[in-house]
N, C-alpha and C positions, 0 to 999 in steps of 0.2 A: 824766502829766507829773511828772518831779522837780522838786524846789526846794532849792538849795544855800544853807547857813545859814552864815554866816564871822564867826569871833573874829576882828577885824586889830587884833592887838599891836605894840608897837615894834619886838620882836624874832623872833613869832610869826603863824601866821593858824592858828586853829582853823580845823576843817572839818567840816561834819556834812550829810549829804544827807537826801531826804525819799524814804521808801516812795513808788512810784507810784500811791497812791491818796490822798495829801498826810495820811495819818494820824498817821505815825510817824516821827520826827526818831532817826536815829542818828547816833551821832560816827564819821567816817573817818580822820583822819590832823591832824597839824599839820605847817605848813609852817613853816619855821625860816629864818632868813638870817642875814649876822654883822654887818651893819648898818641900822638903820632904814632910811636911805634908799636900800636897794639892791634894789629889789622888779621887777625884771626878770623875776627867774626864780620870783620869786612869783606873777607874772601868768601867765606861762605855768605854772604847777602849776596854776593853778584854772582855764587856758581847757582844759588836760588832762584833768582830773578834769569840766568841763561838755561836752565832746563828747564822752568814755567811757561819762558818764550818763544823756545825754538830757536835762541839766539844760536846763529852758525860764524858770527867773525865778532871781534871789540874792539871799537876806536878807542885809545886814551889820547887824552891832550896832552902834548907835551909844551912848558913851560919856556919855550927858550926865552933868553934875554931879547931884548928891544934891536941888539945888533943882528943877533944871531949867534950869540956866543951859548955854553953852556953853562950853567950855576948847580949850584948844590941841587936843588929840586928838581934839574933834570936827573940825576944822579941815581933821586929817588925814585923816580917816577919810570924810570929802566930799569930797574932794580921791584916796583909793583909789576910793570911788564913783562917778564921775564916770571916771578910768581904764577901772576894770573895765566900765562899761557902753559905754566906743569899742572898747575890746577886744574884748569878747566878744559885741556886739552884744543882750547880754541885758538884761531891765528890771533895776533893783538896787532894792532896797526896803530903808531907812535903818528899824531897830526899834531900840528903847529898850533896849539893855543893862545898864541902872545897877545890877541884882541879877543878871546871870549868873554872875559870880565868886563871890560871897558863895554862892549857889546850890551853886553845881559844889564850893566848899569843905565846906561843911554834908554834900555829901552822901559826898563821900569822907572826911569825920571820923567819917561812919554807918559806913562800908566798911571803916576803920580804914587806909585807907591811907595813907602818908607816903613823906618822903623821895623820893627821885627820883622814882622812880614817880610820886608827886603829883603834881612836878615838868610833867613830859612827858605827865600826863592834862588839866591844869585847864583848858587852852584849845579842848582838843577839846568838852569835858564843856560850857564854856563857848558853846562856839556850838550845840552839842546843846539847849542850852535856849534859846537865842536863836529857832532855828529851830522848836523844840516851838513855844514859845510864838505867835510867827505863826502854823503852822497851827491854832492850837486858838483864837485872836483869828479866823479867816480862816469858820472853825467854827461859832462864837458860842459858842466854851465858854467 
């Protein structure tokens, strides 16, 4: 079984799938659109990308605040989950994203990367640890 792990940004969706033996989380691609709410052909890249894969579950990250309160972008981000699961008839599973960003920065400041590149990494890199991170909670590591 895969498991598809998803950054959904305003303007972005990271995307990172799962080895099929749910050990190892890599980043594949970010989906780009030129308006928040035009996620049409955002849905179909990720029901694309889960019939290609054999993806059988999707992690999305969810935003909460730094307390653990919820903000407008959780709002959205139940509101993409709840879609993608009529869509795609897969389970979706809501994980704590509150350190993927800061995460995926730290580690491309190790890498020394910047500039664009950074740019067009952080949200992939972003859900790469979204999705680590559930399988290795799914784990017990």
């Amino acid at each position: 079984m895969r498991i598809l792990g998803l950054d959904f940004g305003s303007k972005t969706v990271g995307v990172a799938i799962s080895d099929p033996t749910e050990f190892i989380a890599t980043g594949v691609t970010i989906i780009r659109r030129d308006r928040e709410d035009k996620l049409r052909k955002t849905y179909a890249a990720i029901e694309e990308i889960c019939e290609e894969n054999g993806v059988e579950k999707i992690v999305l990250g969810c935003p909460f605040n730094m307390d653990g309160s919820e903000g407008e972008r959780v709002r959205k981000t139940r509101e993409f989950k709840e879609n993608l699961e009529r869509r795609t008839g897969l389970e979706v599973v809501l994980m704590d994203e509150r350190l993927s960003t800061v995460e995926a920065d730290e580690l491309m400041n190790e890498a020394r990367i910047a500039g664009k590149e950074r740019k067009s990494l952080v949200d992939k890199i972003a859900a790469t640890y979204i999705l680590q991170w559930y399988l290795d909670e799914q784990r017990g590591n």
